[in-house]
C-alpha atoms as one frame of an Amber mdcrd trajectory, in Angstrom:
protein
  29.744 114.171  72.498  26.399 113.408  70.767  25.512 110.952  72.767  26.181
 113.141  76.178  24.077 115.841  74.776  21.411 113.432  73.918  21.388 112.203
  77.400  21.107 115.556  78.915  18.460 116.798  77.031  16.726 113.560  78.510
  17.539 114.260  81.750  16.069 117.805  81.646  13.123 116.750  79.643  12.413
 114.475  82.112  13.148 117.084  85.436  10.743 119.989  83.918   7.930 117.047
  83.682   8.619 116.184  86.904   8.333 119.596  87.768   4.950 120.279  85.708
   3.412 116.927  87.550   4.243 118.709  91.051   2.244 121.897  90.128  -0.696
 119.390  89.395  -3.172 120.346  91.929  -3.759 117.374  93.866  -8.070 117.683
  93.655  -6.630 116.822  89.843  -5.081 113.874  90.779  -7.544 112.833  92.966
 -10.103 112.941  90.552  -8.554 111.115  87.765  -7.547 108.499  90.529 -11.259
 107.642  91.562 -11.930 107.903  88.107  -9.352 104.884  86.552 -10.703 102.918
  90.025 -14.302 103.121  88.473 -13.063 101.932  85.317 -11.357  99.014  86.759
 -14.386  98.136  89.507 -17.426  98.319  87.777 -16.806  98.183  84.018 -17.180
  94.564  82.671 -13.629  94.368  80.745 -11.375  91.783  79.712  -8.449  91.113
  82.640  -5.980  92.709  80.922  -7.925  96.118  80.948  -9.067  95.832  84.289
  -5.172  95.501  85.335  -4.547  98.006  83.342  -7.013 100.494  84.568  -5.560
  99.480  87.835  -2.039  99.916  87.360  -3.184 103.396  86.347  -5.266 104.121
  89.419  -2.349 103.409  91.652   0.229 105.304  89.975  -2.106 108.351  89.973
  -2.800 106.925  93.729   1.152 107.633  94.328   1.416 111.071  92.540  -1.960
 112.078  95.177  -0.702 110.760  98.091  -0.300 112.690 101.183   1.861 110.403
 102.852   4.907 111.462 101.707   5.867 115.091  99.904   6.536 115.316  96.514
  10.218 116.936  97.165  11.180 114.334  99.547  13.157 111.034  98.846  11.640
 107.713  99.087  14.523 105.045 100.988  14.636 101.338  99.825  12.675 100.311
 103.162   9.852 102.476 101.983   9.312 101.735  98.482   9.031  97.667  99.025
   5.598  98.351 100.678   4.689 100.389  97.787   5.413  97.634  95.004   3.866
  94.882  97.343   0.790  96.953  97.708   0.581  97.796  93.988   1.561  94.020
  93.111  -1.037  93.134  95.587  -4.029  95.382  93.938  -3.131  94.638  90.129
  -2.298  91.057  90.391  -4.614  89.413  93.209  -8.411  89.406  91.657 -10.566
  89.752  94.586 -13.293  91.461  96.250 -11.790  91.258  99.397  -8.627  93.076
  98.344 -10.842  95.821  96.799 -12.846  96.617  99.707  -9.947  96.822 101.980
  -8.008  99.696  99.706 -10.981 101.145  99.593 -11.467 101.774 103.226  -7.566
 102.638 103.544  -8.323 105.330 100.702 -11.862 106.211 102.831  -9.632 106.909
 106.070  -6.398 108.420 103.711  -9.480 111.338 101.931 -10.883 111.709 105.670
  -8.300 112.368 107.133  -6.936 114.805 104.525 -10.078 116.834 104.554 -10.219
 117.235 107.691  -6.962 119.565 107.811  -8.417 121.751 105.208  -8.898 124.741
 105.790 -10.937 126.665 102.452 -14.406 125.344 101.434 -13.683 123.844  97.798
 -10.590 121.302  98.907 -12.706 120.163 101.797 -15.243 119.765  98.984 -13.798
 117.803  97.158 -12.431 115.171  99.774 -16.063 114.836 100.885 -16.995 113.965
  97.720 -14.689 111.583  96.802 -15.055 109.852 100.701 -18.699 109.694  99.249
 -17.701 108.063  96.146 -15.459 105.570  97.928 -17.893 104.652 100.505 -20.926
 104.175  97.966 -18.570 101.759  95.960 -17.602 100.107  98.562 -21.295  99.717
 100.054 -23.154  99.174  96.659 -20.988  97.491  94.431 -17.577  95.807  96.242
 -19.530  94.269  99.313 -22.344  92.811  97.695 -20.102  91.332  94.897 -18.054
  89.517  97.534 -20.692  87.910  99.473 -21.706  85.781  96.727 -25.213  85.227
  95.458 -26.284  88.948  96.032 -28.149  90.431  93.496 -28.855  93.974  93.107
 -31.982  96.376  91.477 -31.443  97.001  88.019 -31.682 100.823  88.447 -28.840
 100.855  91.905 -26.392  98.932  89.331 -27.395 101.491  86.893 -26.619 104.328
  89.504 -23.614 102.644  90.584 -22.383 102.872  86.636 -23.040 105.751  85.113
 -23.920 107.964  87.889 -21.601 107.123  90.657 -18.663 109.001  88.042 -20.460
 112.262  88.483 -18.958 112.990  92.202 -15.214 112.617  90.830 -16.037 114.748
  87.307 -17.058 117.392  89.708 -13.933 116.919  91.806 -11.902 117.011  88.669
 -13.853 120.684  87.489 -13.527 122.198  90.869 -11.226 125.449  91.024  -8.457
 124.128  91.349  -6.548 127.444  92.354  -7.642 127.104  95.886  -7.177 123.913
  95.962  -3.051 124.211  95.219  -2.915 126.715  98.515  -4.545 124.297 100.945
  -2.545 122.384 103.925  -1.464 118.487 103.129  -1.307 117.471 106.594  -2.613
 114.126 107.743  -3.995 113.166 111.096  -3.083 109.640 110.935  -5.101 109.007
 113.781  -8.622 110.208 112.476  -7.098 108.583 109.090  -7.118 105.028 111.036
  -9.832 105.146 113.028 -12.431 106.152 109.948 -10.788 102.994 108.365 -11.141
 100.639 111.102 -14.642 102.038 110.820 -15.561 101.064 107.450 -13.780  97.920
 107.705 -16.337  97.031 110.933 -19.266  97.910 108.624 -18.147  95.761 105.941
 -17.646  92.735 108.403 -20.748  93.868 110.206 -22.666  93.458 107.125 -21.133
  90.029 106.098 -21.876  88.689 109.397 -25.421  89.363 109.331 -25.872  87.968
 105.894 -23.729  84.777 106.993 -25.731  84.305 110.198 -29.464  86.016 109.862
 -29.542  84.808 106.121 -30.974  88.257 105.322 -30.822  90.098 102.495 -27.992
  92.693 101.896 -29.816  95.986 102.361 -31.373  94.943 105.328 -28.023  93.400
 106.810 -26.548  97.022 105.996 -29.571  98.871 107.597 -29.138  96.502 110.864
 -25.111  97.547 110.789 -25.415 101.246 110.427 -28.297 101.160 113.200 -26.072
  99.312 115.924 -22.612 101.182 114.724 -24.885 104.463 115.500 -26.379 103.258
 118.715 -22.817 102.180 119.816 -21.252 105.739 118.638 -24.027 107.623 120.480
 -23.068 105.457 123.508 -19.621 105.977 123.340 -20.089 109.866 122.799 -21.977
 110.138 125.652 -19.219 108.378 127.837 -16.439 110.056 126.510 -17.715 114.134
 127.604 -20.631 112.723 129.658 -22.841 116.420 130.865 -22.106 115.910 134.614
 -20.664 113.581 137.535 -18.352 110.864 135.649 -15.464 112.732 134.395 -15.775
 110.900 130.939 -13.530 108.443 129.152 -11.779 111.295 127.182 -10.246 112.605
 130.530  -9.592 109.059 131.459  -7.925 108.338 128.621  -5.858 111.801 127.876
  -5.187 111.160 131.705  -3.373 107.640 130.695  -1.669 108.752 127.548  -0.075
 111.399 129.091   1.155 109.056 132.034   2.226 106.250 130.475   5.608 104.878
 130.139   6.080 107.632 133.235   7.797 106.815 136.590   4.810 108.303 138.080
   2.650 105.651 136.820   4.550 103.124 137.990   4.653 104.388 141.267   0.645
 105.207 141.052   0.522 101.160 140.068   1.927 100.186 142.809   0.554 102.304
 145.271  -2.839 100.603 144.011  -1.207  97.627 144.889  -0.181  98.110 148.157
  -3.784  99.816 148.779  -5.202  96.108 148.152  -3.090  94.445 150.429  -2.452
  96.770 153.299  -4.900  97.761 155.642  -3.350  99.518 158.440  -3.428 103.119
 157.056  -0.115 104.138 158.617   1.600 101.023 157.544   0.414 102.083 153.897
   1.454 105.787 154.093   5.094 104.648 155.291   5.104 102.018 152.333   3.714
 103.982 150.089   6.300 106.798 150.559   9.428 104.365 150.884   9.004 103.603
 147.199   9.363 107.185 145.600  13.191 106.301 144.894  11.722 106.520 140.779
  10.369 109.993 141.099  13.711 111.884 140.913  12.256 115.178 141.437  11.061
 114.626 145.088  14.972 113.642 147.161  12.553 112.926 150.718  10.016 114.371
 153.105   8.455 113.470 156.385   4.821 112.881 157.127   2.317 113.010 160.482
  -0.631 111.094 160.726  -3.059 110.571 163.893  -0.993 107.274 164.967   2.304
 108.037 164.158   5.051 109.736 161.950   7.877 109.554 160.018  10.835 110.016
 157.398  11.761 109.291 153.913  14.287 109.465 151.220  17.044 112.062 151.943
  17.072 115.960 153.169  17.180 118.416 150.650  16.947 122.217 150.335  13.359
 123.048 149.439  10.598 122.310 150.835   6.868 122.019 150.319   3.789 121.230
 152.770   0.435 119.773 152.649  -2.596 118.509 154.845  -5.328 116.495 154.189
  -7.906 114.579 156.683  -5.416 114.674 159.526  -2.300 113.489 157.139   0.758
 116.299 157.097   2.870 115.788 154.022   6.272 117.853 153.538   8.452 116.877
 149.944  11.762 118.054 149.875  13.704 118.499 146.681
């Protein structure tokens, strides 16, 4: 009877801290996350402290995460990627490693702040993006490309003044911070890490091949990544004329995997090979058998006419350049 008592009394200790961690605000979490990542990065400690410090950044990692909710339960299939992750970070010593969780945690803070919705959260997720990207820049990357040395006073900054964007994240109000949306745009998420992860290889290639130094490699990165963004910006909504890869693109995402598209593929198709125009209208309108809200029709053209599919009850007409369409469904 003891012993049952003494178990739950465990059991509940352990369910109200559970439920104490949950009210955690997560700009807490955050904070002391970046925080034991410092400690493990930059600090020159024995390996056992280093893993250590590590082990401890990624639990706090879990307890932040916006991935999954606190009140949900993790399945088998989704917990082996967390171990091999976590074995992966504490147990494999290199640079490499490093900067790649860091620009998963730059896209996973980007992609939270941009869902927020009050001033201090979004804060706060700028900040630490800031603090990720400037270790990653100044301290990671130049450490893995071997041979890189540094000024004294930027290792300096990197040290001891690098902490002071998570101790402000960690003394933020953290009231506001508790009422503020989790949602994650996966996409924005990916793409800022794909980002980072071209800057980083940017930067390594231009050291590798221009035997430059590192801040000049960088400066050459960020120039073409801008020049390339601007161009792409400009495609994507261009002012006037070309319709602008967005369109083209929503246009394609919203048709793909359709029956429409196929048929629009291989109407493009028969476009290349066929060149009598009615021969390519009849064709063309023979193979809409997929599209099983039009049953038939019947079309006109200068040089001839004709039937498809089956007849059906309603009926719509149109005309263009001398062609007379009528669906029926």
């Amino acid at each position: 009877m003891t012993e049952h008592t003494g178990t739950m009394s465990h059991i509940s200790w352990l369910t109200s801290l559970a439920a104490r961690l949950t009210r955690v605000a997560p700009g807490r979490w955050l904070a002391l996350m970046l925080l034991a990542l410092h400690a493990a990065v930059v600090l020159d400690a024995e390996a056992a402290v280093t893993r250590a410090f590590l082990l401890a950044h990624y639990g706090l990692f879990l307890l932040w995460q916006p991935v999954v909710r606190s009140e949900s339960r993790i399945e088998p299939r989704l917990a082996l990627p967390v171990f091999a992750m976590a074995a992966l970070l504490v147990l494999v010593d290199s640079t490499w490693v490093m900067a790649l969780w860091l620009a998963i945690l730059a896209g996973l803070m980007g992609a939270v702040g941009t869902s927020q919705n009050e001033r201090v959260p979004r804060l706060a997720y700028l900040l630490a993006l800031a603090y990720s990207l400037a270790l990653l820049l100044a301290w990671v990357l130049p450490q893995s490309l071997g041979g890189t040395s540094l000024p004294d006073e930027l290792n300096w900054v990197v040290r001891y003044g690098l902490p002071i964007l998570p101790l402000a994240i960690l003394f933020l109000p953290a009231s506001r911070q508790k009422t503020a949306s989790s949602t994650l745009d996966f996409v924005y998420g990916l793409m800022l890490s794909l980002l980072i992860m071209v800057v980083a290889l940017g930067a390594f290639a231009v050291v590798a091949v221009a035997k430059v130094s590192y801040p000049w490699a960088l400066v050459q990165t960020l120039l073409g990544m801008a020049v390339l963004l601007l161009a792409l910006s400009l495609l994507w909504n261009p002012r006037a004329g070309f319709s602008g890869l967005g369109q083209v693109t929503s246009r394609y995402l919203l048709s793909v995997g359709l029956p429409f598209e196929g048929w629009a593929q291989r109407l493009a198709t028969l476009a290349e090979r066929e060149r009598d125009p009615e021969s390519f209208v009849r064709d063309g309108l023979a193979d809409l058998h997929e599209l099983t809200w039009i049953r038939g029709g019947h079309w006109q053209a200068a040089r001839g006419e004709g039937v498809f599919g089956e007849p059906a009850e309603h009926s719509v007409s149109h005309a263009f350049h001398g062609l007379s369409l009528t669906w029926q469904s």
